[in-house]
N, C-alpha and C positions, 0 to 999 in steps of 0.2 A: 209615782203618785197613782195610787188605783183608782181606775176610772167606774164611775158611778152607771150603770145603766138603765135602772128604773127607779119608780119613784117608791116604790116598797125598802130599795136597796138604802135611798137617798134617806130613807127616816130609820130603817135600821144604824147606819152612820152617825147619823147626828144625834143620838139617841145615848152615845157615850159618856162615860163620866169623864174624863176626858175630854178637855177640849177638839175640835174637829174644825179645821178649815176646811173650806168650800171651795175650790178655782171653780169660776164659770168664763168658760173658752168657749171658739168656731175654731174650725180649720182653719177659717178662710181669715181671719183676723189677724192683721201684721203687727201687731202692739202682744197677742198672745204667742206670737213664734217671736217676738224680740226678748222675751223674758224665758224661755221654754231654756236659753244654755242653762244658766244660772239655780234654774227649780230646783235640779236633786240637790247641788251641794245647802242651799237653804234647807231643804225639805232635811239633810241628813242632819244640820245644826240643830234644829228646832224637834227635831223625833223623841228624845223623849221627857219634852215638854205638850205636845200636843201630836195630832196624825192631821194629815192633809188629805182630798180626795178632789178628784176633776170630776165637773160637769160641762159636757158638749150641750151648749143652750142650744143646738138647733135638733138635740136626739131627745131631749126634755123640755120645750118649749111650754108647757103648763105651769112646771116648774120654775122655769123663769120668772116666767109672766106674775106666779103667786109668791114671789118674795120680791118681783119691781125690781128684776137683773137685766137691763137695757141696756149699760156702757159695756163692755168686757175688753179686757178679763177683769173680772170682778171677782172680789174675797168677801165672803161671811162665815164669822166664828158663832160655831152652835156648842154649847152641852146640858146633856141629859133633855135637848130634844127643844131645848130654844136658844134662840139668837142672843148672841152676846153685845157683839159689835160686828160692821162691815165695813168695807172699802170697796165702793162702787162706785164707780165716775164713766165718763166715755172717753177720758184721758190714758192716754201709756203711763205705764208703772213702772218706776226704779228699781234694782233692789235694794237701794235704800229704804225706799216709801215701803216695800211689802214686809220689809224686817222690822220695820218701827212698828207696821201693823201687829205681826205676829208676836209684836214683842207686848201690844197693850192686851193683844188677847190674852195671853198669861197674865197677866196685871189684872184683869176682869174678873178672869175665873179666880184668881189665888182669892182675887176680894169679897167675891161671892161666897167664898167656903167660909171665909171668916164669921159672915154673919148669919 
Protein backbone atom coordinates (compact mmCIF):
# COMPACT_ATOMS: atom_id res chain seq x y z
CA UNK A 1 0.00 0.00 0.00
CA UNK A 2 1.79 3.45 -0.94
CA UNK A 3 2.10 5.48 1.91
CA UNK A 4 0.67 9.07 1.53
CA UNK A 5 3.07 11.77 2.86
CA UNK A 6 1.51 15.13 2.31
CA UNK A 7 -1.46 16.59 1.78
CA UNK A 8 -0.69 17.96 -1.87
CA UNK A 9 0.13 13.92 -2.55
CA UNK A 10 -3.33 12.94 -0.42
CA UNK A 11 -5.49 15.22 -3.22
CA UNK A 12 -3.38 14.11 -6.00
CA UNK A 13 -4.68 10.47 -4.85
CA UNK A 14 -8.08 10.98 -4.31
CA UNK A 15 -8.43 12.95 -7.39
CA UNK A 16 -8.65 9.42 -9.40
CA UNK A 17 -11.29 8.33 -11.64
CA UNK A 18 -10.97 5.38 -10.00
CA UNK A 19 -11.92 4.73 -6.95
CA UNK A 20 -9.18 5.28 -4.02
CA UNK A 21 -9.26 3.81 -0.45
CA UNK A 22 -7.81 5.64 2.35
CA UNK A 23 -6.11 3.39 5.56
CA UNK A 24 -5.61 5.98 8.31
CA UNK A 25 -3.08 4.25 10.82
CA UNK A 26 -0.45 5.15 13.93
CA UNK A 27 2.34 2.89 14.60
CA UNK A 28 1.43 2.84 17.85
CA UNK A 29 -2.22 1.34 17.14
CA UNK A 30 -2.70 -2.45 17.96
CA UNK A 31 -6.14 -2.81 16.10
CA UNK A 32 -3.90 -1.20 12.83
CA UNK A 33 -0.97 -4.06 13.21
CA UNK A 34 -3.83 -6.75 14.02
CA UNK A 35 -5.11 -6.12 10.40
CA UNK A 36 -1.47 -5.13 8.67
CA UNK A 37 -1.00 -9.60 7.89
CA UNK A 38 -4.00 -9.74 5.88
CA UNK A 39 -3.73 -5.88 3.90
CA UNK A 40 -1.63 -7.13 0.69
CA UNK A 41 -3.55 -10.23 0.02
CA UNK A 42 -7.04 -7.93 0.25
CA UNK A 43 -5.22 -4.99 -1.42
CA UNK A 44 -4.09 -7.63 -4.20
CA UNK A 45 -8.01 -9.08 -4.70
CA UNK A 46 -9.53 -5.60 -4.93
CA UNK A 47 -6.51 -3.86 -7.28
CA UNK A 48 -8.07 -3.86 -10.10
CA UNK A 49 -11.29 -2.80 -8.85
CA UNK A 50 -10.03 0.18 -7.01
CA UNK A 51 -6.17 1.44 -5.49
CA UNK A 52 -5.57 1.66 -1.80
CA UNK A 53 -3.14 4.33 0.02
CA UNK A 54 -2.19 4.62 3.90
CA UNK A 55 -2.18 7.57 5.95
CA UNK A 56 -0.09 7.80 9.25
CA UNK A 57 -2.70 10.23 11.14
CA UNK A 58 0.05 11.46 13.45
CA UNK A 59 2.46 12.48 10.02
CA UNK A 60 -0.96 14.31 8.66
CA UNK A 61 -2.84 15.24 11.67
CA UNK A 62 -4.71 18.40 9.77
CA UNK A 63 -5.80 15.92 7.69
CA UNK A 64 -7.38 13.81 10.04
CA UNK A 65 -8.77 16.36 11.86
CA UNK A 66 -10.46 17.82 8.37
CA UNK A 67 -12.28 14.58 7.38
CA UNK A 68 -13.34 13.76 11.61
CA UNK A 69 -10.61 10.51 11.30
CA UNK A 70 -10.45 9.88 15.32
CA UNK A 71 -11.05 5.96 15.65
CA UNK A 72 -8.30 4.10 13.43
CA UNK A 73 -7.69 2.47 11.44
CA UNK A 74 -10.13 3.92 9.62
CA UNK A 75 -11.29 3.68 5.72
CA UNK A 76 -12.68 6.41 3.31
CA UNK A 77 -13.48 5.81 -0.33
CA UNK A 78 -12.75 8.96 -2.50
CA UNK A 79 -13.13 9.47 -6.63
CA UNK A 80 -12.37 12.14 -8.87
CA UNK A 81 -11.70 14.08 -5.46
CA UNK A 82 -14.77 13.42 -3.26
CA UNK A 83 -15.92 10.96 -0.52
CA UNK A 84 -17.97 8.16 -1.54
CA UNK A 85 -18.49 6.23 1.66
CA UNK A 86 -16.20 5.55 5.03
CA UNK A 87 -15.70 3.08 7.66
CA UNK A 88 -14.65 4.90 10.66
CA UNK A 89 -15.24 3.72 14.09
CA UNK A 90 -12.72 3.39 17.16
CA UNK A 91 -13.45 -0.30 16.97
CA UNK A 92 -10.93 -3.17 15.49
CA UNK A 93 -11.81 -4.30 12.00
CA UNK A 94 -12.26 -7.76 10.59
CA UNK A 95 -11.47 -8.76 7.30
CA UNK A 96 -14.69 -9.42 6.88
CA UNK A 97 -15.86 -5.96 7.83
CA UNK A 98 -13.13 -4.11 5.56
CA UNK A 99 -14.11 -6.49 2.40
CA UNK A 100 -17.84 -5.80 2.67
CA UNK A 101 -16.57 -2.25 2.89
CA UNK A 102 -14.46 -2.21 -0.29
CA UNK A 103 -16.93 -4.30 -1.61
CA UNK A 104 -19.97 -1.24 -1.28
CA UNK A 105 -17.19 1.05 -2.50
CA UNK A 106 -17.34 -0.45 -5.90
CA UNK A 107 -21.14 -0.59 -5.52
CA UNK A 108 -21.05 3.43 -4.96
CA UNK A 109 -18.80 4.26 -7.64
CA UNK A 110 -20.33 1.57 -10.37
CA UNK A 111 -23.61 3.60 -9.26
CA UNK A 112 -22.44 6.85 -9.53
CA UNK A 113 -21.37 6.40 -13.28
CA UNK A 114 -24.58 5.11 -14.06
CA UNK A 115 -26.28 8.30 -13.47
Amino acid sequence: MREITSQAEFEQAIASTKPVVVKFYTTWCPDCHRIDPFMPEVEAAYQSKLDMVAVNRDHLPELAEKLDVFGIPSFISFQEGKELIRFVSKLGKSREEIEHFLDRTVQVSEALKQT
